[in-house]
matplotlib code that plots the C-alpha trace (Angstrom):
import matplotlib.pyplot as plt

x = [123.5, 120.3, 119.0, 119.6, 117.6, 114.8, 114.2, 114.6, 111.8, 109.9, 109.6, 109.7, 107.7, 107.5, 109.0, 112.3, 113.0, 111.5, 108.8, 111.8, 114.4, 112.2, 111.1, 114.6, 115.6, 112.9, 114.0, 117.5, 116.5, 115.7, 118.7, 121.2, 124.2, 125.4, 125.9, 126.5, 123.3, 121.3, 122.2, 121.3, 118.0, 117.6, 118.6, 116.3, 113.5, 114.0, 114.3, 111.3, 109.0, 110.6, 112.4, 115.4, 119.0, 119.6, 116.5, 117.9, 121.1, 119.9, 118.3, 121.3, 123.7, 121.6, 121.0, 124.6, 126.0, 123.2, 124.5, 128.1, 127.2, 125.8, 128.5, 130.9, 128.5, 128.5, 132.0, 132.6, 133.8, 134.1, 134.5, 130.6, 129.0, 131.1, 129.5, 125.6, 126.0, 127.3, 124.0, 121.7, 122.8, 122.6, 119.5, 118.0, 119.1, 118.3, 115.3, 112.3, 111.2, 107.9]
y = [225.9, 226.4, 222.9, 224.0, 227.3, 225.7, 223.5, 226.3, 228.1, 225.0, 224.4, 228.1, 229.4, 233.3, 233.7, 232.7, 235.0, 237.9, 236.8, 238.5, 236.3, 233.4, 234.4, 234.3, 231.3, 229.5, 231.6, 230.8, 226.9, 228.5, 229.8, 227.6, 230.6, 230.0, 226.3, 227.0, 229.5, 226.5, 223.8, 226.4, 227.3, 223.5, 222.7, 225.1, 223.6, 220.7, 221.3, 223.7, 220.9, 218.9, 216.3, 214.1, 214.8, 211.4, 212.2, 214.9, 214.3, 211.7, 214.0, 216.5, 214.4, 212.1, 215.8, 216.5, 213.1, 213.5, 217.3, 216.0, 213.1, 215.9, 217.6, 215.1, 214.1, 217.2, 217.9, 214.7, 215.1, 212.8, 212.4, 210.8, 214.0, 216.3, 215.2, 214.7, 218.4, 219.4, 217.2, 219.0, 222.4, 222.1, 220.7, 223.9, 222.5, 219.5, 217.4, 217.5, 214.5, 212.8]
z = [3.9, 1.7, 3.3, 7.3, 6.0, 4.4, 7.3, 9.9, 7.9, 7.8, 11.4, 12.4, 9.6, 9.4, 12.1, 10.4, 8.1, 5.5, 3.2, 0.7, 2.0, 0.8, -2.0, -2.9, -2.1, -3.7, -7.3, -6.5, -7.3, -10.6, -11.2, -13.7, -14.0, -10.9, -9.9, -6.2, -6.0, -8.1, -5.9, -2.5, -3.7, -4.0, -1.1, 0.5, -1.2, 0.1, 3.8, 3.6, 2.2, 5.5, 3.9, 5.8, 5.4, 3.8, 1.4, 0.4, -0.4, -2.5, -4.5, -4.5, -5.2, -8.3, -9.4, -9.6, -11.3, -14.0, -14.3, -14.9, -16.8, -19.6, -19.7, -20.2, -23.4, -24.3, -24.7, -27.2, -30.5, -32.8, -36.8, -36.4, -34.5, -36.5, -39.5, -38.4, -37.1, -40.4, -42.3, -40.1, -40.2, -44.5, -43.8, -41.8, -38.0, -36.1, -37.8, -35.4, -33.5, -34.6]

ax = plt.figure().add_subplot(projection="3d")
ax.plot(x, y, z, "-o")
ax.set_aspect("equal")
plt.show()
């Protein structure tokens, strides 16, 4: 949906649309609470800067496997993270990267 209105704005310009409507759809790319909003305001994006279908949905769909793959990883426990988190947190946190 965000995609068809992106495109419709890019080929219509003002015409399409408030300048408010806009406005929001480009912040709703921003937006991580809502998944469904995020991946709208994306998709908007994209068919306002005038990319393809297949382009984009390349892009949406990389986006979502690498959002998935995260959280998968970040739902892993194990005796061996269990115990690093424990080390860092007596030593003040996560050590910083040099």
């Amino acid at each position: 949906m965000g995609y068809i209105r992106g495109l419709h704005r890019c080929y219509h310009g003002e015409n399409f649309g408030t300048n408010a409507e806009h406005d929001k759809w480009i912040k709703t790319a921003d937006e991580k609470r809502d998944k469904s909003l995020h991946m709208g305001g994306i998709g908007y994006r994209l068919g306002f800067e005038g990319k393809n279908a297949q382009e984009a949905m390349k892009l949406l769909a990389k986006k979502q496997f690498l959002a998935e793959i995260g959280r998968i990883g970040g739902l892993a426990k194990s005796d061996c993270k269990t115990s690093a988190v424990r080390k860092n947190a007596k030593r003040g946190g996560r050590p910083k990267k040099v």
